[in-house]
N, C-alpha and C positions, 0 to 999 in steps of 0.2 A: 463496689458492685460491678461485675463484669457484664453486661448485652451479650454477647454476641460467644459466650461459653461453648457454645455447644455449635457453632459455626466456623471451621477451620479457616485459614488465611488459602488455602488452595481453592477452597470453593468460593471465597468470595472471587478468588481470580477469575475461575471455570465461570461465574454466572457473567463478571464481567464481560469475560469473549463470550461469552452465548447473546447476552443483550445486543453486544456492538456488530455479529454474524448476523442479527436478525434485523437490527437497521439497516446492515449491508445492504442485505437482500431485497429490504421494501425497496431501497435506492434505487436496486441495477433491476425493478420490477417496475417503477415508476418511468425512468432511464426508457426500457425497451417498449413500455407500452407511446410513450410520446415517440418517440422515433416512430413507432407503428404506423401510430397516428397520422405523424406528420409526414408520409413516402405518398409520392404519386406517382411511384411507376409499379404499385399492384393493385388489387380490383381491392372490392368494398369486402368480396368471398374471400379475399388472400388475407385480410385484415381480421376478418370473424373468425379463420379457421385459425390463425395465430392467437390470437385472445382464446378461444376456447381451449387448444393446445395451454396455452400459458394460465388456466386458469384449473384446467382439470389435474393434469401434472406441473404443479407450480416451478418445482426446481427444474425438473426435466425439460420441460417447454421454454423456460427464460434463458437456460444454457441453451439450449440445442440454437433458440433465435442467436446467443449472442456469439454461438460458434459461428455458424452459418451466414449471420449479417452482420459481423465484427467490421471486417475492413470498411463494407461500403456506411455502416454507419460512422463511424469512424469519418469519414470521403464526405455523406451528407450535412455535420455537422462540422465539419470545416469551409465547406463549398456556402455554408448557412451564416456561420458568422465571417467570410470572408465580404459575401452580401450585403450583411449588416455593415460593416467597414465601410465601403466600399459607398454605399448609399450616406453613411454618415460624410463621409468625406468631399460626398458629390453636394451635401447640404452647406457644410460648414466653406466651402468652394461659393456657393450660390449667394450664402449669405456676406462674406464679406468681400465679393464685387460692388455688390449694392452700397454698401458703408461708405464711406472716408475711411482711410486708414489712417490721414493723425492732422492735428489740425490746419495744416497749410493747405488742406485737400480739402477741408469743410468751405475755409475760405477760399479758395479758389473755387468753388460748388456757388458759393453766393455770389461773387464774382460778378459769374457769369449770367444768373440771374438778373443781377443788377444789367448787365449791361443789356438784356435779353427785354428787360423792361416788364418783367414780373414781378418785381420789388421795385421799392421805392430805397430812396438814398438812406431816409430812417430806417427802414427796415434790416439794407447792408448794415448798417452800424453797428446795429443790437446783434443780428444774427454775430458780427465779428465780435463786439463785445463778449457773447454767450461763449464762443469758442474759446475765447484767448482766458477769459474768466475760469470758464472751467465748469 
């Protein structure tokens, strides 16, 4: 029994690129309205009148944006996750000053404790025992 008799191998291609044209599209529609979104160097009026543009002439108004604000978008989402970087690395900096970095530094941390008279000699102990233990 044949399905698909009377459905040529071309058109299941043709519907193929037509499905995957039309995800394209919702993409670089999704794409431009977040970029819209996310700019603050136009008014609230530069942003309605680009949505309505982009919503009355779908195609015409997404391309014209992604002619028109290619580069700088392009510039904002670089400059965005250079940021993100950028902050992560100022975190991951932050966080292991704070640490020990391996266990001669924990004990020396106790140490000084000890010797500061913030701990007690049991206390050095265990804290050295936990380190050296693991």
């Amino acid at each position: 029994m044949v399905v698909a008799d009377g459905y040529p191998i071309m058109g299941v291609f043709m519907s193929m690129l037509f499905f995957f044209a039309w995800i394209l599209f919702i993409w670089l529609v999704i794409t431009v309205f977040m970029d819209l979104f996310r700019r603050d160097d136009i008014s609230g009026w530069g942003k309605a009148a680009w949505i309505i543009f982009a919503l009355v002439l779908p195609y015409i108004g997404v391309f014209v944006y992604v002619i028109a604000e290619g580069k700088a978008m392009a510039k904002r989402t670089v400059d965005r996750a250079q940021r993100r970087h950028d902050g992560m690395d100022e975190y991951i900096k932050t966080v292991s000053a704070t640490a020990p970095t391996n266990s001669a530094d924990e004990i020396a941390k106790a140490h000084e404790l000890l010797d500061s008279g913030a701990i007690t000699q049991e206390e050095y102990e265990a804290m050295k025992k936990k380190v050296l233990v693991g």
